[in-house]
C-alpha positions in Angstrom: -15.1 -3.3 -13.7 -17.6 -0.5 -13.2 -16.4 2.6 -11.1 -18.7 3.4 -8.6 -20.9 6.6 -8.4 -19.3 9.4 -6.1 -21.8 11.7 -5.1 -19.6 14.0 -2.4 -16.5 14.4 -1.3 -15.2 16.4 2.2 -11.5 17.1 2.6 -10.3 16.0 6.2 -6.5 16.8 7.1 -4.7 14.4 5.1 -7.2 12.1 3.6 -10.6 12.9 1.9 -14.0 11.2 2.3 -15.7 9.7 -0.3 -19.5 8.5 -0.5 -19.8 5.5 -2.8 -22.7 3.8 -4.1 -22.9 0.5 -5.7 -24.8 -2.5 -6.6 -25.3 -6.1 -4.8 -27.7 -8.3 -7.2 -30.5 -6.0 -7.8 -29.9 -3.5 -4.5 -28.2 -0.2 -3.7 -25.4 -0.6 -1.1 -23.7 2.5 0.2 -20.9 3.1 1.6 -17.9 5.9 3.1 -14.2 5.4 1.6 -11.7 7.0 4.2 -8.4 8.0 1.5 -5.4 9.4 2.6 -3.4 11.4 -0.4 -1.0 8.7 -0.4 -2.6 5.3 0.1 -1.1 2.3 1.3 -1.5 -0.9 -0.9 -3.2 -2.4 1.6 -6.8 -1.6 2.6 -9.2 -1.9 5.6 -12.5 -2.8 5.0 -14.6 -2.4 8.3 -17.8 -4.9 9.1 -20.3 -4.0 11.2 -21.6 -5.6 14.4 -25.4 -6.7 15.1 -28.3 -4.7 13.9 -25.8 -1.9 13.0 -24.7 0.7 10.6 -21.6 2.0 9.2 -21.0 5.6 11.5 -21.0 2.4 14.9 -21.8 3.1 18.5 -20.9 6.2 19.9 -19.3 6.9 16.0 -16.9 4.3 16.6 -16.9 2.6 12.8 -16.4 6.4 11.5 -13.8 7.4 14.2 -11.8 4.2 13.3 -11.9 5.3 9.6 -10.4 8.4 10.1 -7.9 7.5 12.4 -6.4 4.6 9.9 -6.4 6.9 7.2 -4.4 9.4 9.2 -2.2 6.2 9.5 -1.9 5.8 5.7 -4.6 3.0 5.5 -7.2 3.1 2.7 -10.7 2.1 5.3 -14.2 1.6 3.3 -17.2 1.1 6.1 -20.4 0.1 4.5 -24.1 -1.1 4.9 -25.0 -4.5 4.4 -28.7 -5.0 2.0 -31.5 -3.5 4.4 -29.0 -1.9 6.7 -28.8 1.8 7.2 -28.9 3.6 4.0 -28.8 0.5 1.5 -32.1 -0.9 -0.1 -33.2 -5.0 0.3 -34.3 -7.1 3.0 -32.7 -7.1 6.2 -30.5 -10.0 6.5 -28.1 -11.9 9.2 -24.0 -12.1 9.4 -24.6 -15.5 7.5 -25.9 -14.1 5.0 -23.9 -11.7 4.1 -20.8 -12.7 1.7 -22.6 -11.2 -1.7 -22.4 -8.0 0.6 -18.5 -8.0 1.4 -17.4 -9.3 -2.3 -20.1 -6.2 -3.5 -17.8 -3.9 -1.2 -14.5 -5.3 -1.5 -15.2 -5.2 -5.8 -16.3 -1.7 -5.6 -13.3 -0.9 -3.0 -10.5 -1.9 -5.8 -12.0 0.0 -8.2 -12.5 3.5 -5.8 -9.0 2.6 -4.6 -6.7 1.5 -7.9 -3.5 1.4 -5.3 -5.2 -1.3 -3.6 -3.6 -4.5 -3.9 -5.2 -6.7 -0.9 -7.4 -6.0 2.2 -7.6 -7.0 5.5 -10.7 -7.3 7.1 -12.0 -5.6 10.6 -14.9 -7.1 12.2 -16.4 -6.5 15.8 -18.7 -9.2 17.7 -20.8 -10.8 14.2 -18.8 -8.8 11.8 -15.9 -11.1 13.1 -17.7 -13.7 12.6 -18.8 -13.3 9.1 -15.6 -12.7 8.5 -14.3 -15.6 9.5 -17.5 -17.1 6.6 -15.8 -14.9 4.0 -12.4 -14.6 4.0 -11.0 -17.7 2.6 -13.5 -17.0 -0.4 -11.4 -14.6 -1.8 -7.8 -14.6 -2.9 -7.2 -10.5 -2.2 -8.7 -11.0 1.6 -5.1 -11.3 3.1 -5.4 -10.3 6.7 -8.1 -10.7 9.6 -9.2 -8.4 12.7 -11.4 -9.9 15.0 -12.6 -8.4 18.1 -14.8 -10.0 20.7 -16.3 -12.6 17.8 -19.7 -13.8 18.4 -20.1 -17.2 19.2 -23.8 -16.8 21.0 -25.9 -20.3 21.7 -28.3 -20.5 24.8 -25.9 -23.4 26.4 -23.0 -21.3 25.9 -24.0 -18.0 27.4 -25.1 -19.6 30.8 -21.7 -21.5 31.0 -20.0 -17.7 30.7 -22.8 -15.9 32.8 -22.2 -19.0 35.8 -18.6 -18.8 35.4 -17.5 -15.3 34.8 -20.8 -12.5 35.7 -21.8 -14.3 39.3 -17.7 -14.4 40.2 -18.1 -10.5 39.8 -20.5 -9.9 41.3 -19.8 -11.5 44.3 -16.8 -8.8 44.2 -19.2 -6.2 43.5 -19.4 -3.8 46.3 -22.7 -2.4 44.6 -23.7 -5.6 45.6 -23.1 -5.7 49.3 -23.9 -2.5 49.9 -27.5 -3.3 48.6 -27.8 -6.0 50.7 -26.6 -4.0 53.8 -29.3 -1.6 52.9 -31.9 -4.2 52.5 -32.4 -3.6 49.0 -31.0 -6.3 47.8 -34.1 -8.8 45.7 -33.4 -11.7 46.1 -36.0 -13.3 44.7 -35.0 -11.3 41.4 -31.5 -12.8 41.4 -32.2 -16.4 42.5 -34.9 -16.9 39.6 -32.1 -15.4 37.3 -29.0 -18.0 38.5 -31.2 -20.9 38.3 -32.2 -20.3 35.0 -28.8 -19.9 34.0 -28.2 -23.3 35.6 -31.2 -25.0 34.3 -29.8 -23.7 30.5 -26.4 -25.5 31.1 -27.9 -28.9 32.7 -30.8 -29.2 29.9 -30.4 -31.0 26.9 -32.1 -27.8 24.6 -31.4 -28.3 21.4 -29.3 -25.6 21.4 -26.5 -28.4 22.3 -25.7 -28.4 18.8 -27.6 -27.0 15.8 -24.8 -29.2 13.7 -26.7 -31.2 10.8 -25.0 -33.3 7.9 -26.4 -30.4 5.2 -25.9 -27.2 7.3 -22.8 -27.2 9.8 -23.4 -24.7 12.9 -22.0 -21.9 12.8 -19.6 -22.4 14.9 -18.2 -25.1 13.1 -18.4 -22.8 10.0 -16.0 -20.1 11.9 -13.5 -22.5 13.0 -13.6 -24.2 9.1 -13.2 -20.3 7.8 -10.0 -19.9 10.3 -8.9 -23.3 9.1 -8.9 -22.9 5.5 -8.1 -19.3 5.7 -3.8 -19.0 5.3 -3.1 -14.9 6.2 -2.8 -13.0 9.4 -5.2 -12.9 12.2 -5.6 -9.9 14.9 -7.9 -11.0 17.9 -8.6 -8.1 20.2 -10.5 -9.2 23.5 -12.7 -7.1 25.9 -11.7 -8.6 29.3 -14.8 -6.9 30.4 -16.9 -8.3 27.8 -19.5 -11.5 28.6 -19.4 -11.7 24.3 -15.8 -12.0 24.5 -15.3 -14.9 27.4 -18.0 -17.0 26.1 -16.1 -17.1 22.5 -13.1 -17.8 24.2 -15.0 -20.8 26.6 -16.2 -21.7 23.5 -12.6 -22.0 21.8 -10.6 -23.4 24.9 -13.2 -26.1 24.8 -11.6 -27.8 22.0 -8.5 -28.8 20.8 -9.0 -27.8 17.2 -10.2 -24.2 18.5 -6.8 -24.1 20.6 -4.2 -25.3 18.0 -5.9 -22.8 15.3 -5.8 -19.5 18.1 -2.4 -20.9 19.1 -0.9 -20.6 15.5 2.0 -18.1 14.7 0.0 -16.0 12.4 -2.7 -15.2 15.1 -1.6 -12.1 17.2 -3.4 -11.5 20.2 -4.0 -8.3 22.5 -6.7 -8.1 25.6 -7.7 -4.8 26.6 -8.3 -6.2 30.0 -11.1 -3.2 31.1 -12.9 -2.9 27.9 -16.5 -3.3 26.6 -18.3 -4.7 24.2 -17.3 -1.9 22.0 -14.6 -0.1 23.4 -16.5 2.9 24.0 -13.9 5.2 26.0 -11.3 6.8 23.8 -8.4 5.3 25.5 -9.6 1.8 24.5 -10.6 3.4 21.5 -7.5 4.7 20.4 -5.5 2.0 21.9 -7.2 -0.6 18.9 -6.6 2.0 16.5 -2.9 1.9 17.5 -3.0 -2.0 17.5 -4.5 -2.3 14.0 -2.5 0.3 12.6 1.0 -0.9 13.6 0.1 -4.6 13.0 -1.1 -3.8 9.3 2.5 -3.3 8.7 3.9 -6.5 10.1 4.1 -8.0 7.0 
């Protein structure tokens, strides 16, 4: 196997960075290895979620990195093809498994301690993850937080069920309309187009065909077939997060698969979409960290 090209390297406490580049079919992928001195055997690689690149929001992907590797865990972040700095077109989290067996490939060879990797994806990176992971033998553990599950049926159900029951606890809200500033026009249009989503019959019902399964039948297949450890972290705060979980607690193949003893589970009951305050921050760090060694 070809080592990849290392074209700088920074010293950082106990762990040094490493820029790697490699190849995908034709393209240039690139990509930041995170290596403490002594690495664990077990490595992180981290997927990116939604038109994204590897550094994250608010350096979240990069801060992640570091603090694993401070932990003793091996973490390679990287751009998909036409992502950030790596060349081809600009592609979807379905389309993506070249990309992770590209990364995962070039991560053995940076890392020759490395004898499996777990995989950490936020909101589509979950998701494709979920595609990949029963692809490949080495792929032996899963992090999924607030995995995206996103059809136009299925976002009304959780903006009807969980945003209105907010914000009718919202004192923003009442204090508007004691001021008179409250449009309700605005907000009427708004509910009953979330209503008319769920009553219609849009073909967003179910994009399942007999040649191309939807892809939410091709996540719950990839957990199905897939035999290591799970992590699902949930944003309690998180619309993303509730309507995968609607999604799941609407069937019973969903349930018996999430209720498995290999899946752990932790809710960070205040969080966002992307944990964007250091406490919630450094409490997933802590979670990954200490559940990478449960087995």
């Amino acid at each position: 196997m070809p080592q990849p090209r290392k074209f700088y390297c920074r010293i950082l406490m106990n762990y040094q960075e490493l820029g790697l580049k490699f190849a995908c079919r034709d393209e240039a992928l690139y990509g930041i290895a995170s290596v403490p001195e002594q690495p664990a055997k077990r490595g992180v690689l981290v997927l990116v979620g939604g038109p994204q690149y590897r550094v994250g929001s608010h350096r979240q992907f990069t801060l992640l990195a570091r603090s694993l590797a401070e932990q003793g865990f091996a973490v390679l972040r990287f751009d998909y093809r036409g992502m950030g700095d790596s060349g081809g077109e600009m592609r979807d989290f379905e389309q993506v498994d070249e990309d992770l067996r590209a990364a995962i490939d070039q991560f053995f060879a940076a890392v020759p301690q490395l004898e499996d990797v777990v995989i950490w994806g936020l909101c589509d990176g979950a998701s494709a993850a979920l595609f990949y992971a029963n692809q490949d033998p080495r792929v032996t553990g899963l992090v999924l937080l607030n995995p995206w599950a996103r059809s136009a049926q299925g976002f009304a159900k959780t903006t009807l069920k969980h945003y209105y029951r907010a914000r009718l606890l919202d004192p923003a809200m009442w204090r508007k309309i004691v001021l008179l500033r409250f449009d309700y026009g605005a907000a009427a249009r708004s509910f009953w187009n979330q209503l008319a989503t769920v009553l219609g019959r849009a073909a967003a019902t179910s994009d399942n065909t007999p040649s191309r399964p939807s892809f939410h039948t091709r996540m719950q297949t990839g957990l199905a077939r897939f035999d290591g450890k799970v992590l699902l972290v949930i944003s309690g705060a998180d619309l993303t997060a509730k309507e995968f979980l609607d999604m799941a607690n609407g069937t019973s193949q969903w349930r018996a698969l999430l209720d498995a003893p290999r899946i752990s589970r932790q809710t960070l009951e205040a969080a966002d979409h992307t944990f964007s305050r250091r406490h919630w921050r450094d409490q997933v760090s802590s979670w990954t960290g200490a559940w990478l060694t449960t087995w």
